[in-house]
C-alpha positions in Angstrom: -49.3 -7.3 -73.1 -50.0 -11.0 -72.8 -46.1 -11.8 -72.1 -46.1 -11.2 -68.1 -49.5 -13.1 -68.0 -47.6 -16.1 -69.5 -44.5 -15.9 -67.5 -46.6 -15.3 -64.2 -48.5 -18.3 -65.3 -45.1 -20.6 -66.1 -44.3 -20.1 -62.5 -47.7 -22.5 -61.8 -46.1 -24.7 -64.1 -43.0 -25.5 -62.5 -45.1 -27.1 -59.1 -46.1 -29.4 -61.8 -42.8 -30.4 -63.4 -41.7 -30.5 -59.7 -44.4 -33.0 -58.6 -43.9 -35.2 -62.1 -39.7 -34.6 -60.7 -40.7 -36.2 -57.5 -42.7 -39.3 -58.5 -40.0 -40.3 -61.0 -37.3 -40.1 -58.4 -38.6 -40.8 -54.9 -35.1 -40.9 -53.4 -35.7 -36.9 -53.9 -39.2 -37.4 -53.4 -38.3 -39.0 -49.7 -36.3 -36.3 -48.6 -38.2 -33.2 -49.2 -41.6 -34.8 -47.3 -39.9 -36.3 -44.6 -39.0 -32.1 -43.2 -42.5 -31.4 -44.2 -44.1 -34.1 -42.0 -41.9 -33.0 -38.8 -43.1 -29.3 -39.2 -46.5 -30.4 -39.8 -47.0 -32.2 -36.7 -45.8 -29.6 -34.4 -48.0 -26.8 -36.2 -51.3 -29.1 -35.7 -50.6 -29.3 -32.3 -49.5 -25.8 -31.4 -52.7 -24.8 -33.2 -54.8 -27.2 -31.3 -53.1 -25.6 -28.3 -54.2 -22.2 -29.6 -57.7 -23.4 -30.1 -57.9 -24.8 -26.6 -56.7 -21.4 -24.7 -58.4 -19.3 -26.9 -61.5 -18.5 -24.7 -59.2 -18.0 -21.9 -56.7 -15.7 -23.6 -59.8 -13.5 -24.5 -61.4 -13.1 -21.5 -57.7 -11.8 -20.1 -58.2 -8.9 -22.3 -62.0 -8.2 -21.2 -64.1 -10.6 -19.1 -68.0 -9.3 -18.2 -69.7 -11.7 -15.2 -73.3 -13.1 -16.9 -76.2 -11.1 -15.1 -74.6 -8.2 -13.5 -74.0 -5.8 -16.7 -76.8 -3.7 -19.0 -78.0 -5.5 -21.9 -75.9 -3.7 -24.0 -72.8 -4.7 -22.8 -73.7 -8.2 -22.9 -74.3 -8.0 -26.3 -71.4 -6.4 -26.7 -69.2 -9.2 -24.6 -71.2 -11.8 -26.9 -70.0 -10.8 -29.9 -66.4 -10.0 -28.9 -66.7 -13.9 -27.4 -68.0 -15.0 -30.5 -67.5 -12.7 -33.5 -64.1 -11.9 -32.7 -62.7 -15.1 -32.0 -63.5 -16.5 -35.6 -61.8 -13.3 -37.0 -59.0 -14.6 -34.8 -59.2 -17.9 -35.7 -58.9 -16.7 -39.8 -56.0 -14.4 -39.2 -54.1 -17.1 -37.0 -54.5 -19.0 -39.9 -53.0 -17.3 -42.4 -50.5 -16.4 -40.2 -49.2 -19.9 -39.2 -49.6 -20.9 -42.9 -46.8 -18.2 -43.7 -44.8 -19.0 -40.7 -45.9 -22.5 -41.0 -43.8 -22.4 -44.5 -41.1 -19.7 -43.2 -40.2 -22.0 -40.4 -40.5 -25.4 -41.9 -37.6 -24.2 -44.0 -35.3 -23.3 -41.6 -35.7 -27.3 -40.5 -35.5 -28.8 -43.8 -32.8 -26.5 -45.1 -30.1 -28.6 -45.0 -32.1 -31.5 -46.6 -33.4 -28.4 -49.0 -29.5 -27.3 -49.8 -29.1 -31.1 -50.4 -31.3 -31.9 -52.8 -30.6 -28.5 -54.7 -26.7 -29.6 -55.0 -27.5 -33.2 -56.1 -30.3 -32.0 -58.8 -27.4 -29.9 -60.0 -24.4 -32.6 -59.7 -26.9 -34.9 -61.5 -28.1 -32.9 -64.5 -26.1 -29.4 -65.0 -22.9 -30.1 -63.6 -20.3 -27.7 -65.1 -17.8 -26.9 -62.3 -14.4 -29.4 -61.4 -15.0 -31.3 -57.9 -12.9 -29.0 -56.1 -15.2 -26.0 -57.2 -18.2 -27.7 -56.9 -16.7 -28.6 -53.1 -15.4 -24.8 -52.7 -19.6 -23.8 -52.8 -20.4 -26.5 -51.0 -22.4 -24.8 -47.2 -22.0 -26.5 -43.8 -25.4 -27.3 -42.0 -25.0 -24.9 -39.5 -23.8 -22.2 -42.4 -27.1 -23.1 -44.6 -29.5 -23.1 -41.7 -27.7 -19.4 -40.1 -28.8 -18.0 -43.6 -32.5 -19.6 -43.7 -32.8 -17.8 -40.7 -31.6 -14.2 -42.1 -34.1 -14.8 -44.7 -36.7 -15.4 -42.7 -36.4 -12.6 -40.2 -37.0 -10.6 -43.5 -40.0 -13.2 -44.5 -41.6 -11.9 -41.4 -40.9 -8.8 -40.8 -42.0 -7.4 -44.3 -45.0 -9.0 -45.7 -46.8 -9.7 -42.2 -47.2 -5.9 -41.4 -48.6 -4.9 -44.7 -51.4 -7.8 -43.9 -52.7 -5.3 -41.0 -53.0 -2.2 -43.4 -56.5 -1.7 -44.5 -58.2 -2.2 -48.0 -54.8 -2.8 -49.7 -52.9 -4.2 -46.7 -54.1 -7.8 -47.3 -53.2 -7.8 -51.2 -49.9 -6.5 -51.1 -48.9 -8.6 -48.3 -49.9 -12.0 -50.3 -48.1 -10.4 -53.4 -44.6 -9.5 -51.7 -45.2 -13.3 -49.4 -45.7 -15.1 -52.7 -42.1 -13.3 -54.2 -40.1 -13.9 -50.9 -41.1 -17.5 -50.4 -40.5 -18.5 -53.9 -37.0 -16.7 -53.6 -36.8 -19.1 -50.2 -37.1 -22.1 -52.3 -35.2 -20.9 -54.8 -32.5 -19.3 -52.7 -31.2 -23.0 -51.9 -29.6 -23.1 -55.8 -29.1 -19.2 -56.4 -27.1 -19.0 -53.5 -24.1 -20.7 -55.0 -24.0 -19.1 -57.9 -24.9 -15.4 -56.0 -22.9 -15.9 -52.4 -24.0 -12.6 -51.9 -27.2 -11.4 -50.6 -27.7 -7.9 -53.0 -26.5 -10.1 -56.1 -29.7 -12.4 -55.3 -31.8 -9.7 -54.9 -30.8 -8.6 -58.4 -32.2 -11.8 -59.4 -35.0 -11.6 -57.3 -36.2 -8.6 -58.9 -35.3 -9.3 -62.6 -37.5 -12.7 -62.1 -40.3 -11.2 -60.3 -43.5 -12.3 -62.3 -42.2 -15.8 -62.6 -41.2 -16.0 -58.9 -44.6 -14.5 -58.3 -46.1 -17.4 -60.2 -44.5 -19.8 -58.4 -45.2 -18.7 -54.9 -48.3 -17.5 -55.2 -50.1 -21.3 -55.3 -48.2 -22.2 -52.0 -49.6 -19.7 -50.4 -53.6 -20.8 -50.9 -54.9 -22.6 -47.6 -55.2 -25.9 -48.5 -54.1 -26.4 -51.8 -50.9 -25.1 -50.5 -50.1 -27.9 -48.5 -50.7 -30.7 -51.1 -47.9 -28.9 -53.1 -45.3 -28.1 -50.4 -43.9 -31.6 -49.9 -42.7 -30.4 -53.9 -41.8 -26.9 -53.4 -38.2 -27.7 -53.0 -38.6 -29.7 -56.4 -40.1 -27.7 -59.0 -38.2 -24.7 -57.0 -34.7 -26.3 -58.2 -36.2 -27.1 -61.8 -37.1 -23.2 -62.1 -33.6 -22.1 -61.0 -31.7 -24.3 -63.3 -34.0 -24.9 -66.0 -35.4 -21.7 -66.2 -33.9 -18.3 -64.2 -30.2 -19.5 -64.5 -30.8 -20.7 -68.3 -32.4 -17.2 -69.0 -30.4 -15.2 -66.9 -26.3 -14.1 -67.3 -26.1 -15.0 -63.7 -22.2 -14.2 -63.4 -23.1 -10.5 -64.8 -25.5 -9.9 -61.7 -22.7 -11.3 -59.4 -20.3 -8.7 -57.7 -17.8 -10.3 -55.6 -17.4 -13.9 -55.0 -17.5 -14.2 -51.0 -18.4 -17.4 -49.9 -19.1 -15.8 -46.4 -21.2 -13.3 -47.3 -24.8 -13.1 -47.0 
């Protein structure tokens, strides 16, 4: 009973090995903030943008003239003006937060796949050079498949936000899964080349992948962990899922192409 508590609840505990990761080494620490920062900056200001047109954008849908309406319906434009604006602003925010992390790693991907192969060259290297070179991904290759992935990020969890009463729940639940298999995806990809072999993986580490996205995705406190997702992300793969798992079981063909 108490066993999927605890692994849901190891998941946490990997942002922590991840940020105690990064202060030890801050040549690994360096490279997964400096993508962080670059996204950051452009999501302040195309929020500030948003913020600034907002009024305007709203009175294109309905715009009432002050003084030449009943009463009613100047209540009613009031609280459209007002009321429904902040219920804009709270669902633009948790909407740029998930793209916000969706799209920041399609720019830090190659940095991402970076750090994922040194963590492994430095600490569980098993392969020859000329494998570990064979899985080795190109920049344009690595940043092509962060962008698969993330047309499924969106197209999947944001929907279910809009369904009522359970909408909002299942939407953070499958989010939390799919961007912890994003962060993961940068070290389970060379073992699994293949995009249904991953999903095996996904699914047989749910709980603990559930764990593990679930604090990134709380306003706020999400962004004081990010600049270590990547981090604790590669300490769960290797230390944990591939340690746990038969990972060469789950894999079906070995096509380097293959997504």
């Amino acid at each position: 009973m108490l066993a999927p508590l605890e692994t849901f609840f190891e998941g946490w505990k990997f942002h922590m090995r991840g940020i105690r990761f990064g202060f030890s080494n801050l040549s690994f620490l360096a490279l997964s903030i400096l993508p962080f920062l670059i996204t950051l900056a452009l999501y302040i200001f195309a929020f500030y943008m948003f913020i600034l047109y907002a009024d305007d954008m709203l009175r294109m849908v309905w715009h009432v003239e002050t003084g030449e309406s009943s009463t009613l319906v100047g209540w009613l434009y009031w609280a459209y003006m007002h009321v429904v604006r902040y219920l804009l602003y709270l669902i633009l925010l948790f909407v740029m937060f998930y793209t916000f992390l969706v799209f920041s790693n399609i720019l830090a991907s190659p940095l991402y796949d970076y750090i994922s192969t040194k963590y492994e060259r430095m600490y569980y290297q098993t392969g020859s050079p000329e494998q570990t070179a064979s899985r080795e991904k190109g920049i344009l290759t690595v940043m092509k498949q962060e962008v698969k992935k993330a047309f499924l990020m969106l197209v999947i969890p944001l929907p279910l936000f809009f369904i009522p009463v359970v909408g909002a729940v299942l939407s953070f639940i499958v989010a939390a899964v799919f961007i912890a298999w994003d962060y993961t995806d940068f070290s389970l990809s060379r073992d699994c080349p293949r995009l249904k072999d991953r999903i095996k993986v996904v699914w047989q580490c749910k709980l603990i992948l559930l764990g593990f996205g679930c604090p990134l995705l709380i306003p706020f406190f999400g962004f004081t962990i990010m600049p270590f997702a990547i981090l604790g992300a590669s300490k769960l793969y290797f230390d944990r899922i591939r340690e746990t798992l038969n990972i060469a079981t789950l894999v079906s063909v070995k096509d380097p192409g293959a997504l």
